[in-house]
C-alpha positions as CSV (number, residue, x, y, z in Angstrom):
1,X,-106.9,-112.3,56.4
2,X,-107.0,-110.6,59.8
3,X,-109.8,-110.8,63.0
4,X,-111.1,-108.2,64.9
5,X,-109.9,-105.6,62.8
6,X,-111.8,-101.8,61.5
7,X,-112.6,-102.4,58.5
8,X,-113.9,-98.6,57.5
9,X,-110.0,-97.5,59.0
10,X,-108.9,-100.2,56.4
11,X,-110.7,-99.1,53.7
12,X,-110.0,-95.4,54.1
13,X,-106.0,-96.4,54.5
14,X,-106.2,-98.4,51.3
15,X,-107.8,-95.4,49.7
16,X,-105.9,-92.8,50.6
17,X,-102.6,-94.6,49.5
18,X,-104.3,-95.4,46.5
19,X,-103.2,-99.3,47.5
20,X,-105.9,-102.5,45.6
21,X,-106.8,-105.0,48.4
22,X,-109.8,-107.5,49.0
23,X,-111.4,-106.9,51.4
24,X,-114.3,-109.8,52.2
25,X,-115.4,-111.3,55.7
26,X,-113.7,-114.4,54.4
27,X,-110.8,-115.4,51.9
28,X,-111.9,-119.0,51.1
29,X,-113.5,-118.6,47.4
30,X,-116.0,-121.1,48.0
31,X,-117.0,-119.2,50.6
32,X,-116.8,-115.8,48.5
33,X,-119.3,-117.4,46.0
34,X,-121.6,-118.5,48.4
35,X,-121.7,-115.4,49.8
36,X,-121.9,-113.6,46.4
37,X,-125.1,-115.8,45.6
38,X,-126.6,-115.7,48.5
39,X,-126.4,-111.3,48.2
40,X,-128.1,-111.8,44.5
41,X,-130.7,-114.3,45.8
42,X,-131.6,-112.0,48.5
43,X,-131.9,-109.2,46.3
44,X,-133.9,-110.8,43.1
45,X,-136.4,-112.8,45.8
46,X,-136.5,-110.9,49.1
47,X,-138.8,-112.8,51.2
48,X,-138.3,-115.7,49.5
49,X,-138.4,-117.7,52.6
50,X,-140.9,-115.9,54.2
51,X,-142.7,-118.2,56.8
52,X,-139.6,-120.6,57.5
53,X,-137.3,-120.6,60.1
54,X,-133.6,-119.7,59.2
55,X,-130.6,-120.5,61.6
56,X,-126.8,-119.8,61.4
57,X,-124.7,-121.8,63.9
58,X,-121.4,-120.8,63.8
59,X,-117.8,-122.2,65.5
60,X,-114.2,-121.2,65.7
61,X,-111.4,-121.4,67.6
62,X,-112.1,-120.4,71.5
63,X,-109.5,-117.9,70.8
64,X,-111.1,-116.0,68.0
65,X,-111.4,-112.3,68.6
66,X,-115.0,-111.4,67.3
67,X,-117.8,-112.6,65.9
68,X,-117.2,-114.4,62.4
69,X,-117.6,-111.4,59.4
70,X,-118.9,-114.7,57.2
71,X,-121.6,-115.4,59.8
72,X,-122.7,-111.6,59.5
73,X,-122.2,-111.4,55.7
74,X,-124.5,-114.9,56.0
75,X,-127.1,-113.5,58.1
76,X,-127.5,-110.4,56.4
77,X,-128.9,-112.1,53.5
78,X,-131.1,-114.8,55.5
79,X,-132.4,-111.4,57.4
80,X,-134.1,-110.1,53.5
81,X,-134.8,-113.8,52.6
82,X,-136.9,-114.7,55.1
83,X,-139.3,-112.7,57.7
84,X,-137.8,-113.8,61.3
């Protein structure tokens, strides 16, 4: 796992030397699934949650580089779920 990285420089390096890597916002495989069923609930029921409010609240270490890759991943699939 690494913070604060480009991911589209990592992806093309892993490409071009024809290297296998994961490459997720987070390494944690309960996080992976949640994140993998939150994606198929978002794309079988967009709107889903239309009409209710959706939050992410998310905390690290003062330290950390960027904002969390998890929290986007997260909110990418609250954003088609609901309609704020």
């Amino acid at each position: 796992g690494t913070t604060g990285g480009d991911r589209e420089k990592l992806l093309q390096d892993m490409e071009s030397a024809k290297h296998f890597a994961v490459i997720a916002p987070n390494m944690g495989k309960q996080i992976v699934a949640m994140q993998a069923a939150l994606e198929e609930l978002a794309t079988k029921y967009p709107a889903a949650f239309a009409g209710y409010k959706l939050e992410v609240t998310e905390s690290h270490q003062k330290t950390k580089a960027d904002t969390s890759g998890t929290a986007k991943a997260v909110i990418d699939s609250l954003k088609v779920l609901s309609d704020n």
